[in-house]
C-alpha positions as CSV (number, residue, x, y, z in Angstrom):
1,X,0.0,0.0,0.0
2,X,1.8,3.5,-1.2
3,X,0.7,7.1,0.1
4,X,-1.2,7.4,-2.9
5,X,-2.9,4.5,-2.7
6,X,-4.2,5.7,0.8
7,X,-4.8,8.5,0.4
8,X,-7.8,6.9,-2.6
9,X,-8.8,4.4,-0.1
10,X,-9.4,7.5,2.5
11,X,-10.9,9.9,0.4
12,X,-13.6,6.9,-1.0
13,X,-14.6,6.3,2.6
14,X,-15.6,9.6,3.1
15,X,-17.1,10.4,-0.2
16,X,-18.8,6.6,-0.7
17,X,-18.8,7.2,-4.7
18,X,-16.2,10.1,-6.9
19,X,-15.6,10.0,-10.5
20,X,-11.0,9.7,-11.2
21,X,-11.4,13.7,-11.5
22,X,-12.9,14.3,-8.4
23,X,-10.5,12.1,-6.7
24,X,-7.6,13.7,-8.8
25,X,-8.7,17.0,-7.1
26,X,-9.1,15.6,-3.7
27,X,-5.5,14.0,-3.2
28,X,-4.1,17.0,-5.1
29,X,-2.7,14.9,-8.0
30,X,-3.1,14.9,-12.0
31,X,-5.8,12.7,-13.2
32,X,-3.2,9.9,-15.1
33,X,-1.3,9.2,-12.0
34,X,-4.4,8.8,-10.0
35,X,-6.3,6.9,-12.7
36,X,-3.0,4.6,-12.2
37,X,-3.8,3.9,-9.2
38,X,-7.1,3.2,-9.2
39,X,-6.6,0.3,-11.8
40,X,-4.2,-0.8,-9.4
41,X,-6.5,-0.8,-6.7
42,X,-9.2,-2.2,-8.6
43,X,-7.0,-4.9,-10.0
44,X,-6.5,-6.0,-6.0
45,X,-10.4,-5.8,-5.1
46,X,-10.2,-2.7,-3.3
47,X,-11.8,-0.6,-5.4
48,X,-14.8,-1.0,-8.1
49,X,-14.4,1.3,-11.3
50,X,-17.7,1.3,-12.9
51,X,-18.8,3.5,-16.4
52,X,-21.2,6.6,-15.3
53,X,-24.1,6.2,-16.9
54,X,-24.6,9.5,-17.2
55,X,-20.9,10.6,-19.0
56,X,-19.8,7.1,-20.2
57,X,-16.3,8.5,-20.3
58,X,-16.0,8.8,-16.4
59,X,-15.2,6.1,-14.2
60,X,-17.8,6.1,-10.5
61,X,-15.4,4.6,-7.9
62,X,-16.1,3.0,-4.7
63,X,-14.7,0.9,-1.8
64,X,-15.5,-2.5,-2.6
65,X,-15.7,-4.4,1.2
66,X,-12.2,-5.8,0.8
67,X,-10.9,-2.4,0.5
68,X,-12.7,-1.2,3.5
69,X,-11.5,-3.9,5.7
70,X,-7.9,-3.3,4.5
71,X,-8.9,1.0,5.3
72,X,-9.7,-0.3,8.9
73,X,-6.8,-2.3,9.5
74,X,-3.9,0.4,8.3
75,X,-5.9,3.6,9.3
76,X,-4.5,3.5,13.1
77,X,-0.6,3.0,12.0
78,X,-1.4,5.3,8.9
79,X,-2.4,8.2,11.2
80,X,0.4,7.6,13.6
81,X,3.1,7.9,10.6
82,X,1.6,10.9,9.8
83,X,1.9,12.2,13.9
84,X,5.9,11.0,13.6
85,X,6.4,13.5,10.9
86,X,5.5,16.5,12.9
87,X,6.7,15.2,15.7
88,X,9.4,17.6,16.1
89,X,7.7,20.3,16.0
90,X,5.3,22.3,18.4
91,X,1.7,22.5,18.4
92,X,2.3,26.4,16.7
93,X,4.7,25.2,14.1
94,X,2.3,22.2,12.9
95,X,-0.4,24.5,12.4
96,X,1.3,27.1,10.6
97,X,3.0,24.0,8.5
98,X,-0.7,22.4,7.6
99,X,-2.0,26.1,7.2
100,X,0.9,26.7,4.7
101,X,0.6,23.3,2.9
102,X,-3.1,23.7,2.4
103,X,-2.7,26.7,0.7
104,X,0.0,25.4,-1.3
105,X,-2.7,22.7,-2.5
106,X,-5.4,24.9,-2.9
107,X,-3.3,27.7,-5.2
108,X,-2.9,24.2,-7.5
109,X,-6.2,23.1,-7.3
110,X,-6.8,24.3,-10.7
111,X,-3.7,22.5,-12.5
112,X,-4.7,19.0,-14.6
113,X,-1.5,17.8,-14.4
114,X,2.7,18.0,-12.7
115,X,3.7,18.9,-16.1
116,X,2.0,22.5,-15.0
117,X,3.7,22.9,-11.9
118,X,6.5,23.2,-14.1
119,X,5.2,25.7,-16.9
């Protein structure tokens, strides 16, 4: 299980059902990359990519149960990974660090893909 991988799984369980673009968005990554991983995750039974019906080129994703159960066994050591990286700093300094991260994110929201981070 990568980051990336995750960070799908996690954003699924909150949102139940996302088209790749939505997810894309959500994780802060281009739409190949995270279609990627998706097929990857779907190739493993943790994820089901199914045609909309209403845009038959967009993908619905879900959890399948398999990838649930694997969301609840890694979301405890998961979260604790992400504690140990902050660890060394204070309470102040991990707030201004999130604060300045999710602004980085959000100023990018609009970009499709890394090749524009670099344009």
């Amino acid at each position: 299980m990568t980051p990336l991988q995750y960070s799908l799984l996690s954003a699924l369980a909150v949102r139940k059902t996302a088209d790749q673009t939505t997810l894309a968005a959500d994780i802060a990554l281009d739409r190949t990359t995270t279609t990627g991983a998706l097929k990857r995750l779907a190739a493993r039974n943790f994820v089901e990519r199914a045609v909309d019906d209403e845009d038959r080129r967009a993908r619905l994703c879900k959890l399948t149960p398999a990838g649930g159960a694997l969301l609840a066994k890694i979301e405890a050591s998961a979260r604790a990974a992400h504690r140990a990286t902050l660890d060394n700093l204070s309470e102040k300094e991990q707030a201004v660090f999130v604060d300045m991260m999710q602004r980085i994110v959000a100023s990018h929201s609009n970009r499709d893909n890394a090749t524009a981070l670099f344009d």
